[in-house]
LOGUDREN-588849 format. One line per field, with one value per residue (C-alpha): z, y, x; residue number from 1. Coordinates in Angstrom, 1 decimal. Layout:
N
pz (Z|...) .
py (Y|...) .
px (X|...) .
k (NUM|...) .
//
This chain:
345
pz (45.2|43.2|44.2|43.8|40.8|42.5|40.5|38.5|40.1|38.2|38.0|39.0|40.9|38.4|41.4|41.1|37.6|36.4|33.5|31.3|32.5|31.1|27.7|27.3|27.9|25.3|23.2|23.5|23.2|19.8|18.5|15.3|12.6|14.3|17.1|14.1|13.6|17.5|17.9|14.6|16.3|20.0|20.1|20.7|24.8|24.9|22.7|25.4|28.2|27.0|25.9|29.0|31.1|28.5|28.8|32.7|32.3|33.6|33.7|33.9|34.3|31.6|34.1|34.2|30.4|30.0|32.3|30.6|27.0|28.2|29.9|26.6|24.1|26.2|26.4|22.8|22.4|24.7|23.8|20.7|19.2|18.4|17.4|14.9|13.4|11.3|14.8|16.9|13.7|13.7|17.5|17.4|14.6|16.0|19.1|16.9|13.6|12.9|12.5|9.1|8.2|9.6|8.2|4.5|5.7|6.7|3.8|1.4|3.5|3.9|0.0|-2.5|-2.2|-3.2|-3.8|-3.3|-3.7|-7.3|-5.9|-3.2|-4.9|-7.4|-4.5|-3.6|-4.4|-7.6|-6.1|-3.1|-5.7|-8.0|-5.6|-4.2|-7.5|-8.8|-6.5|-8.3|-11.5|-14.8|-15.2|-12.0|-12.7|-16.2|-14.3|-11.6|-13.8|-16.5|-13.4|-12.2|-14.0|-17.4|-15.9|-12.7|-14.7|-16.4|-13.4|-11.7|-15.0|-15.3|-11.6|-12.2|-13.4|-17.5|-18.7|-16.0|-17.4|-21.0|-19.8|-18.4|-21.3|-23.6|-21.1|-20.7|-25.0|-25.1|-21.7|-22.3|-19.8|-16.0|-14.4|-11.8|-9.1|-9.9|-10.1|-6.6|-5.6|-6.8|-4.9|-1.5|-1.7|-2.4|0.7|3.1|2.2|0.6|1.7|5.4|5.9|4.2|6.1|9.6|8.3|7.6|10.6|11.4|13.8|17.1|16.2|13.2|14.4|17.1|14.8|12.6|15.7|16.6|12.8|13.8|17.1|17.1|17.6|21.1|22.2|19.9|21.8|25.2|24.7|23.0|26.1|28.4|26.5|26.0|29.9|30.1|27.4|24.9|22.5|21.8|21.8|19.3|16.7|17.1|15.8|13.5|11.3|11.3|8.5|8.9|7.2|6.9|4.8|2.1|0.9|0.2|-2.9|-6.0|-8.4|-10.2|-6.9|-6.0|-9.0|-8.1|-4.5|-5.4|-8.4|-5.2|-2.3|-1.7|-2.4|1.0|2.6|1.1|2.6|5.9|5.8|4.6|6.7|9.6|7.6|7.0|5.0|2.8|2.3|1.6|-1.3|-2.9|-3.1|-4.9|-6.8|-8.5|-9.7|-12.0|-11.1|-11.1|-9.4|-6.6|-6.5|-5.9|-3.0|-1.1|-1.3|-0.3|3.0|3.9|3.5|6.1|9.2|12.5|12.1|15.1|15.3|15.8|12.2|10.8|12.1|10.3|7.2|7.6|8.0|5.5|3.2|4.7|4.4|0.6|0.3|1.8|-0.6|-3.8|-3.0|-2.0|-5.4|-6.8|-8.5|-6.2|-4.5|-1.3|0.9|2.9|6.2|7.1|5.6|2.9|-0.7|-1.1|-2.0|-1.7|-4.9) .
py (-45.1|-42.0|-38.7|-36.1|-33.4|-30.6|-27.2|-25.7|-22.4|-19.4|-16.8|-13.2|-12.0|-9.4|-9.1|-12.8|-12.9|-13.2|-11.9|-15.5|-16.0|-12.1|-13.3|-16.4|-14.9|-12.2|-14.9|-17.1|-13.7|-12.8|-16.7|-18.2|-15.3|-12.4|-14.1|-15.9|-12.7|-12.6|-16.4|-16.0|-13.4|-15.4|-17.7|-21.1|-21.1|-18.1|-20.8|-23.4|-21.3|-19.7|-23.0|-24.2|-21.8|-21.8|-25.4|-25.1|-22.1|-22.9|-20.6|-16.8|-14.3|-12.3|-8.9|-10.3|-10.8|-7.7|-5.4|-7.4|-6.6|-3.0|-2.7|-4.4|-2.2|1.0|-0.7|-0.7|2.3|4.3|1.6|-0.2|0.1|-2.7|-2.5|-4.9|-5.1|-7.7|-8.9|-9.4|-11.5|-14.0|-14.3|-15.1|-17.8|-19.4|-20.2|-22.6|-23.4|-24.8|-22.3|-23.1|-22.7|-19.0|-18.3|-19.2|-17.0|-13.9|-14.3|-14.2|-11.0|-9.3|-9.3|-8.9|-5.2|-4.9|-8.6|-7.9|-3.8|-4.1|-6.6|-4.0|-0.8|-2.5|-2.4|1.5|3.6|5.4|9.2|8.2|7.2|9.8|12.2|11.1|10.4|13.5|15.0|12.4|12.9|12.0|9.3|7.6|8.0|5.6|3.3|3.2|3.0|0.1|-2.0|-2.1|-3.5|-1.6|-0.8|0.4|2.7|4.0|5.2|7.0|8.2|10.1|10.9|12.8|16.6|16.6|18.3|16.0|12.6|13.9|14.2|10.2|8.6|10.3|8.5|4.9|5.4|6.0|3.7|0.9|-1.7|-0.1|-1.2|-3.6|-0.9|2.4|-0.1|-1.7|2.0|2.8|-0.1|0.7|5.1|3.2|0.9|3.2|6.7|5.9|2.3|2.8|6.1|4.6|1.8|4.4|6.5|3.7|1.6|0.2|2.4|0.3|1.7|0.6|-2.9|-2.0|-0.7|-4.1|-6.0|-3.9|-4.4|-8.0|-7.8|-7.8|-4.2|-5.3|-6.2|-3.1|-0.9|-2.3|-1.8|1.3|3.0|1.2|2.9|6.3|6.4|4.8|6.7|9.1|9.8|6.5|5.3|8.3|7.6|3.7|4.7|6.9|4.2|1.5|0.2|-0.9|-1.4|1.9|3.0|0.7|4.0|5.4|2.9|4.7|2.5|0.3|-0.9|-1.7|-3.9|-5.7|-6.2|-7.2|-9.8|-11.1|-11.8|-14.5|-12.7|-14.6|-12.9|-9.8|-9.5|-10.4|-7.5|-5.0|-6.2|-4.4|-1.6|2.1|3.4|5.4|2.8|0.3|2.5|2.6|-1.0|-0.9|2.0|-0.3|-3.3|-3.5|-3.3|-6.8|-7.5|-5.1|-6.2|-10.0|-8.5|-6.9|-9.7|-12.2|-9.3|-9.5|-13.2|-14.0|-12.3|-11.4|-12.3|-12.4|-9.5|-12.3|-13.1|-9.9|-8.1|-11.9|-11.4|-7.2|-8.2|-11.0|-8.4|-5.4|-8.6|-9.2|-5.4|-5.1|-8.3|-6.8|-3.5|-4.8|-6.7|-3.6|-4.9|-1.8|1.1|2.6|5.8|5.1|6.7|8.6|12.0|12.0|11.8|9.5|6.1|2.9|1.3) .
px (-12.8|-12.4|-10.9|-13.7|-13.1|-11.6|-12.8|-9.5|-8.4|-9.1|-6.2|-7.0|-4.8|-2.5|0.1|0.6|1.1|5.3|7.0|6.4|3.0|2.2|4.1|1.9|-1.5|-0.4|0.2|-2.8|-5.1|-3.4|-4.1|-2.5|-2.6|-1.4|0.9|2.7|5.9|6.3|6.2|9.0|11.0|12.1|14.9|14.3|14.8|12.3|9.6|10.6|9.8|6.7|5.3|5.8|4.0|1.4|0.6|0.1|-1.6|-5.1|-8.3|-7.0|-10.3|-11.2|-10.7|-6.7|-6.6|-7.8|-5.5|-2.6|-3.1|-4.1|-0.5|1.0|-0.5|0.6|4.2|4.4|3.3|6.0|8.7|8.3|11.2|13.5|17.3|18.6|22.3|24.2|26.2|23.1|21.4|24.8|24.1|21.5|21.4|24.4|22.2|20.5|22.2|25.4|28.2|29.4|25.9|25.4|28.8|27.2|24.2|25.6|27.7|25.1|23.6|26.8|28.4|29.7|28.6|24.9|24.5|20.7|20.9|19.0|16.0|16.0|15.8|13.1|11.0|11.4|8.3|9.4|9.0|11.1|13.8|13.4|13.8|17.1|18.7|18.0|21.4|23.3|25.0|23.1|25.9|25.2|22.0|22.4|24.3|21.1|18.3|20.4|20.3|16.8|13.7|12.6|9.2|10.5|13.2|10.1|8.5|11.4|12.4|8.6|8.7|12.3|11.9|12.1|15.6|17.4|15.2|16.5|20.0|19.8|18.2|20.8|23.8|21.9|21.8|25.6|26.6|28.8|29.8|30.6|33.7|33.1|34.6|32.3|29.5|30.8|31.3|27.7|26.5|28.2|26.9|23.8|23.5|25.0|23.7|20.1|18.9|20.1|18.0|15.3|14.9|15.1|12.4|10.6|10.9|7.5|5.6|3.9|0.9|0.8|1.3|-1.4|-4.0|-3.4|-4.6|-7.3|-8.8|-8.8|-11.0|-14.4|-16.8|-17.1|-13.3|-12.3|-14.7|-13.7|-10.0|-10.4|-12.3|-9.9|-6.8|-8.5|-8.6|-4.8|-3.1|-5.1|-2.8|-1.8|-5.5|-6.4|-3.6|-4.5|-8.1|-6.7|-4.6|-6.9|-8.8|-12.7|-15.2|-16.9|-13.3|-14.7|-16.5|-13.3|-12.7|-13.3|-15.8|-13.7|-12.3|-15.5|-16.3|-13.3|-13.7|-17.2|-16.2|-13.5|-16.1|-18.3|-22.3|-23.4|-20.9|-21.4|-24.9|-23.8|-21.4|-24.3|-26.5|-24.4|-23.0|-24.3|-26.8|-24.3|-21.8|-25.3|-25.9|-22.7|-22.2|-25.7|-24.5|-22.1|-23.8|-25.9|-29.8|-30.5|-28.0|-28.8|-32.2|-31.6|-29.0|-31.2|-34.1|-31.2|-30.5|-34.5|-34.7|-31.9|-34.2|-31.9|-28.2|-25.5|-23.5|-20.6|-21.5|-21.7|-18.3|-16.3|-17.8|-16.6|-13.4|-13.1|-14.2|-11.6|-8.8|-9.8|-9.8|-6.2|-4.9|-6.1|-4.5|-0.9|-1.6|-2.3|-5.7|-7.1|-6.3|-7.9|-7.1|-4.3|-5.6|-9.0|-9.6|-6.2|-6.0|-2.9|-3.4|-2.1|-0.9) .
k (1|2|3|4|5|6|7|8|9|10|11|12|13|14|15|16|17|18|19|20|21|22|23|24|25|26|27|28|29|30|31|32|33|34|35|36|37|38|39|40|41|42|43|44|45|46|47|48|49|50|51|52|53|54|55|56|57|58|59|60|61|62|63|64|65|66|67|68|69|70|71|72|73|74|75|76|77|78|79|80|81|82|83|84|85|86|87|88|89|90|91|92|93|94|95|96|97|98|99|100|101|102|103|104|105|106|107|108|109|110|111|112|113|114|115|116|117|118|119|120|121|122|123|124|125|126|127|128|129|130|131|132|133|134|135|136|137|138|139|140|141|142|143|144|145|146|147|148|149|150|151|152|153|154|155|156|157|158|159|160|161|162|163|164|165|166|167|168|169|170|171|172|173|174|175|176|177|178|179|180|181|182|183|184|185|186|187|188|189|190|191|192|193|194|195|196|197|198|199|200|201|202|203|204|205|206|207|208|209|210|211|212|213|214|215|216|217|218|219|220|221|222|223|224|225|226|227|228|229|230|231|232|233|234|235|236|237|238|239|240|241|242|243|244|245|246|247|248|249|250|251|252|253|254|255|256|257|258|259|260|261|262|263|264|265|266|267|268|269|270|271|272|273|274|275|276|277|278|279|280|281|282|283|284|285|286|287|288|289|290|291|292|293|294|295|296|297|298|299|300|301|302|303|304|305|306|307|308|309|310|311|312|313|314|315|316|317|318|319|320|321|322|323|324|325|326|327|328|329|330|331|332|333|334|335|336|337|338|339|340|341|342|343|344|345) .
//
């Protein structure tokens, strides 16, 4: 005779809930795409142990869910920061790769001086490094711009003021070969005086990180945990709102970033998204196609009757995701927050 089903046990009792248990339904809330960098950031007995308590998780109540993301999000926003050094890295890796292998590793990372320092710089916005090598000497300078890509050395060269520019493309025209140790001492100011503050002022923000998520719930979870935060911590819910991107900032795009967003997204899609979205922003899609083109969009709209809301916030955000691709590619550019004229390039 069979044992009779016995009804799995829902959890909702927050005072019940420990540390891992907290981590796990974190985890499971964020899913696949945004839970991938934290998954990639825990050692490999932290993965066991979270696993773990995730498989034999059970039912937890949405209320529990709920008051455990709202305590996470107000965690990161109070303490977010994290330290990392070159010890804590070899630590780390030694916990699960062989140590003549991490010694090759943090070789490569630690030198020769500025092994990478060239790749690196070529990725520095051209303003932020005009405008620390313009206190250097016009020499140093040369040596600086010789050793990074031609159309990066372009950029900072017509972001630097004019008479000093002169001055540097008259010492890259007479520069010979550097000695290995100013270029190695060039290499070292570099690392320790420029990259090293850069990288502190530009330590990611946990708001930022925050705001990213938020972009990726739907209006109804957004507009939940939104209230919930505004009541829990104001600021931080204020400055969450304030960095993300939705839809609605698609009106921001000038109109040859709309012709590209629209040549990029599938036209079923697209009048999903409208269907949801504001008059104003309506019109300026229309705006930039051509009439024909309109027309057939906005009979395709009528034809599809009532759509789910469900349906209509995915195809938003496939089209704010396509927005944000084409603008890291640089194919676009879009206002970097609500309300300012820089851009994102």
């Amino acid at each position: 005779m069979r044992a009779p089903k016995v009804k799995a046990a829902v959890k909702d009792d927050y005072r019940a809930i420990t540390g891992p248990e907290k981590a796990a339904i974190v985890l499971l809330s964020l899913g696949e795409e945004n839970g991938r960098q934290i998954w990639s950031l825990m050692d490999e007995e932290e993965i066991k142990e979270v696993s773990q308590v995730m498989s034999n998780l059970g039912t937890v109540a949405s209320s529990l869910v709920e008051k455990i993301l709202i305590e996470f999000v107000g965690q990161m926003s109070s303490t977010g920061s994290l330290v990392g050094t070159f010890e804590a890295t070899e630590r780390l890796l030694k916990r699960f790769i062989a140590d003549d292998r991490v010694s090759t590793i943090m070789e490569e990372i630690r030198g020769p001086a500025g092994r990478t320092m060239w790749d690196k710089l070529g990725n520095v916005n051209e303003v932020v490094l005009a405008n620390y090598l313009k206190n250097e000497y016009p020499q140093t300078v040369a040596v600086v711009l010789s050793k990074i890509k031609p159309e990066h050395s372009a950029r900072v060269l017509g972001s630097l003021p004019e008479d000093f520019a002169l001055e540097v493309i008259m010492r890259m025209l007479r520069m010979e070969s550097v000695q290995k140790d100013i270029l190695d001492k060039i290499e070292q100011t570099l690392r320790l005086e420029f990259m090293s503050n850069l990288a502190r002022t530009q330590k990611r923000d946990a708001h930022e990180m925050m705001a990213e998520i938020f972009n990726n719930f739907d209006r109804q979870t957004e507009a939940r945990f939104i209230t919930s935060l505004e009541e829990r911590n104001r600021d931080s819910a204020e400055r969450i709102k304030a960095l993300m991107f939705t839809f609605e900032d698609l009106a921001n795009l000038d109109p040859g970033s709309v012709q590209t967003l629209l040549r990029a997204v599938d036209k079923d899609k697209l009048a999903l998204a409208l269907k949801g979205a504001s008059d104003t922003l309506r019109d300026m899609f229309f705006s930039n196609m051509s009439e024909r083109a309109a027309k057939l969009l906005k009979e395709d709209m009528e034809m599809m009757g009532p759509v789910r809301l469900k349906d209509v916030d995915e195809a938003q955000m496939q089209m704010v995701n396509i927005a944000k691709d084409l603008a890291a590619k640089g194919e676009i550019m879009m206002a970097e927050s609500k309300g300012e004229d820089e851009f994102i390039y």
